[in-house]
N, C-alpha and C positions, 0 to 999 in steps of 0.2 A: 153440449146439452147434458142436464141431471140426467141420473139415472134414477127411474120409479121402481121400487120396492115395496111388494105387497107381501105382509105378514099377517099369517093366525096361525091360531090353535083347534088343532081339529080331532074332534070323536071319532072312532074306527067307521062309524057309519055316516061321518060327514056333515055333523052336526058342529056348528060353532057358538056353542054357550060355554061362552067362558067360565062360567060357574058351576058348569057339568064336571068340572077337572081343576087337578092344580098342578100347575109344573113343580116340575122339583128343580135340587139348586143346581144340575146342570144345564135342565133347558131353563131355567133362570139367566145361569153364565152367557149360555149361546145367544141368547137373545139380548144380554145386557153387552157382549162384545159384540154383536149385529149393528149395535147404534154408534160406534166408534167413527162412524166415517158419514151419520146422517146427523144431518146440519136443520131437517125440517119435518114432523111429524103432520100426516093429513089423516084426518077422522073426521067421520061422520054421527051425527049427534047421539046413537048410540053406545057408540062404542066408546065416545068422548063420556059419556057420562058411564058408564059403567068403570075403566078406567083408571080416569084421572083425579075424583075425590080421594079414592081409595090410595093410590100408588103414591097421591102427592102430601098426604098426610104420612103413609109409613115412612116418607124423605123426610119429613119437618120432626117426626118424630123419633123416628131411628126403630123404631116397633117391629122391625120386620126377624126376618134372620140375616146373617152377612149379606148371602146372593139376593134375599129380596130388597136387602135397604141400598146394595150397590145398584140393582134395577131402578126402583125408584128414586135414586138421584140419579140417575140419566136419564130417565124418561123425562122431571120434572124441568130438567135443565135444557131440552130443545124446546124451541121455538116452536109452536104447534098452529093449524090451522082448523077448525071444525065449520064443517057445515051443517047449517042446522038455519031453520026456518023459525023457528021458537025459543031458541036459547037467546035470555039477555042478560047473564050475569057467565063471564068466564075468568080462568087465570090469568093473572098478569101477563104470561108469556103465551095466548094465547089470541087467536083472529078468527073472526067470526065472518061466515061468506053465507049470504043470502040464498045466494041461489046461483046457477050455471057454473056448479064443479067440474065441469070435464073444463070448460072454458078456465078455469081457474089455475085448476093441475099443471093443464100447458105453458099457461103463461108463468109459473113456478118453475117448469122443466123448462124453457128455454133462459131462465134467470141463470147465473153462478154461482155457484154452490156446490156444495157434497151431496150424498145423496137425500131423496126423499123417501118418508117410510109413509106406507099406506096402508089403514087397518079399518078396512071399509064391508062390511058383506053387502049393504044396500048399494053403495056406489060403484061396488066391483062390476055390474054388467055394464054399465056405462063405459066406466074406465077401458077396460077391454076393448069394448067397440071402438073406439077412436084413437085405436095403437096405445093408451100411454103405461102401460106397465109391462115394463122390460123385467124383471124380474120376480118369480115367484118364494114363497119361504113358506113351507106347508109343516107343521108340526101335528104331527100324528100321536094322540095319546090313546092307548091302550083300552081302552073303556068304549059301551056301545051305550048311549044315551036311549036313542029312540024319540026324540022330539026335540024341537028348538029349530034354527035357523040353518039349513043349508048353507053351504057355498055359496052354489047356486041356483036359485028357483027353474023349475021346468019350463023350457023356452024364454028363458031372460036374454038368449044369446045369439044369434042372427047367424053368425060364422063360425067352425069350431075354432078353436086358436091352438094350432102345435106347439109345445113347448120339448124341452129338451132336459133332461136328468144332466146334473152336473156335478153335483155331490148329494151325498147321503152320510146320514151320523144317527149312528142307535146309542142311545141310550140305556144307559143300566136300570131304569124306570121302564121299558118296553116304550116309550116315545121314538118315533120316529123324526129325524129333520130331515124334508128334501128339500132341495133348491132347480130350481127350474128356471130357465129362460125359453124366450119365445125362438120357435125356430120357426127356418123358411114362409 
């Protein structure tokens, strides 16, 4: 079975507006060698659109700096999934699912393949509930926002779900990377 891998970038106070923050070109690196081994990205219409214009035009264009234009040609080049109720126009290498994402996830996680990356904050309590994300990837930037979208909403979540510290990378930016999987 895949392995589910959830990734974001997160404000010291837990806030996930990607627009709040910019990584630099190491958490660039770390995340552009994160996708070495994922074969299928799954996003949720937000975060698909927030994104993938952006990232897949710095690829077509070269616009970026090294670490950003090596990101976006690996991002641009998986295979990606969005769910989205509204969306009718996406990229070529992308699929569009109506509706019943947990249902969808599994049947992806019981496919073969490498891994899946998941970069969902509305899908995440779902996901959760129904076991399928075995792994976490929590990028801690340095900054306190004060608004925008939590992790997780207050009471999104039924069970708590233990997870496990497996490594940690500080960055010379004050970002932090944890990685966490689920324990017992």
């Amino acid at each position: 079975m895949r392995t589910v891998r959830f990734c974001i970038n997160m404000s010291l106070d837990g806030y996930c507006d990607h627009t709040a923050f910019s990584p630099d070109e190491a958490v660039l690196e770390y995340f552009t060698a994160m996708m070495d081994d994922v074969d299928l990205l799954f996003f949720g219409r937000i975060m698909y659109q927030l994104m993938f214009p952006y990232w897949r035009e710095v690829a077509r264009d070269q616009s970026g700096s090294p670490a950003e234009n090596r990101f976006a040609e690996k991002l641009s080049a998986i295979d990606s999934v969005v769910i989205s109720r509204s969306l009718d126009v996406v990229d070529e290498n992308v699929r569009i699912v109506r509706s019943h994402p947990a249902e969808e996830l599994l049947k992806l996680k019981q496919q073969v393949g490498k891994t899946i990356l998941m970069d969902s904050v509305s899908l995440l309590p779902e996901m959760i509930a129904v076991g399928l994300i075995d792994e976490f990837f929590l990028v801690i930037h340095p900054v306190i926002v004060g608004n925008g979208r939590h992790l997780l909403d207050t009471g999104s979540l039924h069970e708590k779900l233990n997870l496990k510290l497996v490594d940690t990378i500080k960055f010379k930016s004050g970002s932090i990377a944890l990685h966490y999987v689920k324990y017992g």
